[in-house]
C-alpha positions in Angstrom: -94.4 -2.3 -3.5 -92.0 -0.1 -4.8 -92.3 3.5 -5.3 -93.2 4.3 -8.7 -90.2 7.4 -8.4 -87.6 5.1 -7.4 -88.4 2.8 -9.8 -88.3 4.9 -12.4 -84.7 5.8 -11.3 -83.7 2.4 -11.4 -84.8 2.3 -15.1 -82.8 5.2 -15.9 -80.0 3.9 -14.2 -80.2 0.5 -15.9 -80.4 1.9 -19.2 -77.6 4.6 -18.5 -74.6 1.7 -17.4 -75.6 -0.5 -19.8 -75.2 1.7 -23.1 -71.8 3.6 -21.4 -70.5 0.0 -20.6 -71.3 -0.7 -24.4 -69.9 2.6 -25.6 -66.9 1.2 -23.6 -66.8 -2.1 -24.4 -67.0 -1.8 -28.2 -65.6 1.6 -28.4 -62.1 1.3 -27.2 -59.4 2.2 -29.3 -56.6 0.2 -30.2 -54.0 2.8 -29.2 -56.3 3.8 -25.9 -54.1 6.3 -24.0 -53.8 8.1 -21.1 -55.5 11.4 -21.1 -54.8 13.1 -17.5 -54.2 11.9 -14.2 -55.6 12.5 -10.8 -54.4 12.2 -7.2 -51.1 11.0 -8.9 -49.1 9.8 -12.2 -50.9 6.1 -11.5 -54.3 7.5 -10.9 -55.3 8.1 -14.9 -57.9 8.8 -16.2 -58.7 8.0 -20.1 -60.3 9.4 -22.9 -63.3 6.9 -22.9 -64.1 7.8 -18.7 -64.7 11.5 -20.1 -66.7 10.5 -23.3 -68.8 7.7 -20.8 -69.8 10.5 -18.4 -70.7 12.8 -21.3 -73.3 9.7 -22.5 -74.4 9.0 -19.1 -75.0 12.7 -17.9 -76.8 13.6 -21.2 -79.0 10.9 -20.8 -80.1 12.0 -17.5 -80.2 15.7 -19.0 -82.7 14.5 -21.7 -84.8 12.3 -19.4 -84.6 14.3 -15.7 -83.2 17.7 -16.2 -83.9 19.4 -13.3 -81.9 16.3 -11.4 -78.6 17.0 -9.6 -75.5 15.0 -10.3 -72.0 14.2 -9.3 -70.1 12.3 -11.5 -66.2 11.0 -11.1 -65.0 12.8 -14.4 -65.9 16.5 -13.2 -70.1 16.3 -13.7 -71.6 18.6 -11.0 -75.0 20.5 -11.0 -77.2 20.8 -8.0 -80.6 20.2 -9.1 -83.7 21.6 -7.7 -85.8 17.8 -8.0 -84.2 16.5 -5.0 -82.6 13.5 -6.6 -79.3 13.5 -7.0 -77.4 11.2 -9.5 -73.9 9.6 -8.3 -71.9 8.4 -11.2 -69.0 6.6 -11.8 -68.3 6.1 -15.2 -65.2 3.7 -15.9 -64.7 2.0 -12.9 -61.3 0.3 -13.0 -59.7 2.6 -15.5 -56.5 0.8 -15.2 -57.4 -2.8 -15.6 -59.8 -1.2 -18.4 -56.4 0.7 -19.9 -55.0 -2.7 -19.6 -57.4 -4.7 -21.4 -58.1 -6.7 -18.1 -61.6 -7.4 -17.8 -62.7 -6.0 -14.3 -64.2 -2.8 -15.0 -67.8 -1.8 -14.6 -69.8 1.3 -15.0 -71.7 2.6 -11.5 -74.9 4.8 -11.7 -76.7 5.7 -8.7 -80.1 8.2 -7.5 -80.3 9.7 -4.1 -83.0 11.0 -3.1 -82.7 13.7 -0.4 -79.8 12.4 0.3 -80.8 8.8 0.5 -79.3 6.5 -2.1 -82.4 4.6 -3.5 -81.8 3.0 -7.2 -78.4 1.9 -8.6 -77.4 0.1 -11.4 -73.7 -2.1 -12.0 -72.7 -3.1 -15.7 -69.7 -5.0 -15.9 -69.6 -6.0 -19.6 -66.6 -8.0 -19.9 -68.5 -10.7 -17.4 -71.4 -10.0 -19.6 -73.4 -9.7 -16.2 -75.1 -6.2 -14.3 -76.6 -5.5 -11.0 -79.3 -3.7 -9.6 -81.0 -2.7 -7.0 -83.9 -0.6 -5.5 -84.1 0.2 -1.9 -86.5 -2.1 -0.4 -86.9 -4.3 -3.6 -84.1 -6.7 -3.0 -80.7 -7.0 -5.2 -80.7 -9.0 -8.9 -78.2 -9.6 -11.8 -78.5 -10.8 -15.3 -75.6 -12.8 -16.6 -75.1 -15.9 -18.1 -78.0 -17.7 -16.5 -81.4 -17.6 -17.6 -83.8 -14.7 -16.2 -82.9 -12.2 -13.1 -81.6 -13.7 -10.0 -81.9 -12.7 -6.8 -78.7 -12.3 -5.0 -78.1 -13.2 -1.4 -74.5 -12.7 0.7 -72.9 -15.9 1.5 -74.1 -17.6 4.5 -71.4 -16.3 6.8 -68.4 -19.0 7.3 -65.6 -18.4 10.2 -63.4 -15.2 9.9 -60.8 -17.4 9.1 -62.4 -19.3 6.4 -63.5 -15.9 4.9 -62.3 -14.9 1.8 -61.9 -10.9 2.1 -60.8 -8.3 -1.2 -59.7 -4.8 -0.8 -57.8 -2.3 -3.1 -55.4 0.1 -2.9 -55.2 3.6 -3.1 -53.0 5.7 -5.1 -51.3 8.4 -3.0 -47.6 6.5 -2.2 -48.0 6.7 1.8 -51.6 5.5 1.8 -51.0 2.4 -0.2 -47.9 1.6 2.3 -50.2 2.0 4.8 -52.7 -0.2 3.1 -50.3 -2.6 2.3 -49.5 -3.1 5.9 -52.8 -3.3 6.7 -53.3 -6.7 4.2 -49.9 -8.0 5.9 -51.6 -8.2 9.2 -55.1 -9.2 8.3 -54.1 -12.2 5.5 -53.2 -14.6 7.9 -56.1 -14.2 10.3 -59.0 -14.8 6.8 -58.7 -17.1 4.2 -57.0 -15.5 1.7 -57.1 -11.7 0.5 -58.2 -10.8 -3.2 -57.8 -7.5 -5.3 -59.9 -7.0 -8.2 -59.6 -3.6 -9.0 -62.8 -2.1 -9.4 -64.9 -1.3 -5.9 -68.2 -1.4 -7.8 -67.7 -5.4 -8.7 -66.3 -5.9 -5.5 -69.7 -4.7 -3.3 -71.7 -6.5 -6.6 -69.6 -9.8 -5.8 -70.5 -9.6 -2.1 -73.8 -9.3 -2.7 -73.6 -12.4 -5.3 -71.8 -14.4 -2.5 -68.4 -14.3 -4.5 -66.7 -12.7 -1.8 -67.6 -12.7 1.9 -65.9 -9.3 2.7 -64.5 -6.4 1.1 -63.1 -3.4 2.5 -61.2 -0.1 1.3 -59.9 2.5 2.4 -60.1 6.1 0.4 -63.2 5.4 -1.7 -65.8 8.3 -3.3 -69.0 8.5 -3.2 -69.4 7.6 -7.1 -67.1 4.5 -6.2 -69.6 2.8 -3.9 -73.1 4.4 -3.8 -74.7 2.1 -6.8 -72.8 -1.2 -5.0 -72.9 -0.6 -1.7 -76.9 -0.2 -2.1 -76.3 -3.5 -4.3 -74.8 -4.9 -1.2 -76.9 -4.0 1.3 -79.8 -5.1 -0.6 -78.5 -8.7 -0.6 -78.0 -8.9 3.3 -75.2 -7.5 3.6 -73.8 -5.3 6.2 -72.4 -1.5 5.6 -70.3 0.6 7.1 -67.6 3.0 8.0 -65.3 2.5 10.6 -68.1 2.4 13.2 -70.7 -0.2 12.5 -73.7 2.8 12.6 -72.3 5.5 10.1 -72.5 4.9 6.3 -69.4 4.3 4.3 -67.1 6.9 3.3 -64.1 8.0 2.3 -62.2 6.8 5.7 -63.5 3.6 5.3 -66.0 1.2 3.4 -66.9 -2.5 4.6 -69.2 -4.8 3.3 -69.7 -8.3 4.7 -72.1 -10.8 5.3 -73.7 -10.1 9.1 -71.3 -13.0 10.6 -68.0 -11.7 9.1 -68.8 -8.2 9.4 -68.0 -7.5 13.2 -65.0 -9.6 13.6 -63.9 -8.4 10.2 -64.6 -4.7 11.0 -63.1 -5.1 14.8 -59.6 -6.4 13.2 -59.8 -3.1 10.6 -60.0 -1.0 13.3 -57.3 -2.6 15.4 -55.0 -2.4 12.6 -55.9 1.3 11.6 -57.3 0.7 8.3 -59.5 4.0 8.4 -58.4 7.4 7.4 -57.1 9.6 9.4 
């Protein structure tokens, strides 16, 4: 049975990505430009991310004040409730500046520390993701109802199809790019989507069976990784027992996950 607290966290969290992803969606301006950038010129950061965190953490302000949050866009209070929220607002800002349609909005509770309710709109696929700690992962879409989602049953590592992105510091995506050099012939082919949230979301709807990345935040993976995990699949950082972090974040279905992980680490895909 779920805990009444963490399902109403969930709630929240549902309600929050869907009406930011709308605000995105049928918001965006013609002549969308760039409005600062972060770790560097290619790292942006538009207009619509800052006025989608200002929906999402005045929603929460309304409905749980006294809740911390951490949000991508500059959001940070402590809280004195326990529950934290994590919060990434525009998640693929450059396919979104783009007009290419992988983007999503990420909202996730912790609760001390603990990630426990999180919530994925993507609402170009017209489809969003959620989870609850202990209460399984679903999506609506297209299809009729909630659906359950389960990883892929787990093929070969060389019949596995594997995504990852790229960072946006020069030296790290060299690095990264090395990384994918070695691994792509050893898996069945390599995607990059562009947006970390759908990639954990498309692991746990058996889209993908592995992702990995290096140099992700906690706003980038909490609400998807939880999504993830709560479809069967496996989490990590570079060590199979730590949680995933800004060295490293893999998510596979339990039969890719250690070879997949054991090449990652050969080929130094972690931070240093």
């Amino acid at each position: 049975m779920t805990d009444p607290l963490h399902a109403e966290l969930l709630d929240l969290a549902r309600e929050a990505a869907r009406r930011a992803g709308e605000l995105l969606r049928d918001g965006r301006p013609a002549d969308l430009a760039v409005a600062a950038t972060k770790s560097s010129s290619v790292d942006v950061v538009t207009e619509m991310d800052i006025a989608a965190e200002k929906l999402i953490t005045g929603l929460i302000a309304e409905r749980r004040p006294d809740d911390g949050v951490l949000g991508e866009e500059g959001a940070s209070t402590a809280g004195s409730s326990g529950v934290r929220w994590v919060i990434d607002p525009l998640d693929g800002t450059v396919n979104y500046l783009y007009g290419l349609p992988t983007w999503a909005v990420s909202v996730a509770a912790e609760q001390d520390g603990v990630t426990v309710a999180g919530a994925v709109f993507a609402p170009m696929r017209g489809e969003a993701y959620h989870a609850v700690l202990g209460g399984g992962a679903w999506a609506t879409g297209a299809w009729e109802g909630e659906r359950r989602l389960a990883c892929r049953p787990s093929p070969p590592l060389d019949q596995a199809l594997v995504s990852t992105g790229f960072n946006y510091v020069t030296d790290v995506r060299a690095h990264q790019a090395d990384v994918v050099r070695r691994l792509v012939p050893l898996v069945r082919d390599i995607r990059r989507g562009g947006s970390a949230a759908i990639d954990l979301c498309d692991v746990a709807a058996g889209r993908l069976d592995g992702y990995y990345e290096r140099g992700l935040h906690p706003w980038d993976l909490a609400a998807g990784a939880l999504i993830a995990r709560e479809a069967g699949a496996l989490t990590s950082a570079r060590h199979p027992d730590t949680p995933p972090s800004n060295d490293l974040t893999v998510a596979a279905s339990p039969g890719v996950f250690t070879p997949l992980l054991a090449l990652l680490d050969e080929f130094g895909a972690w931070h240093d």
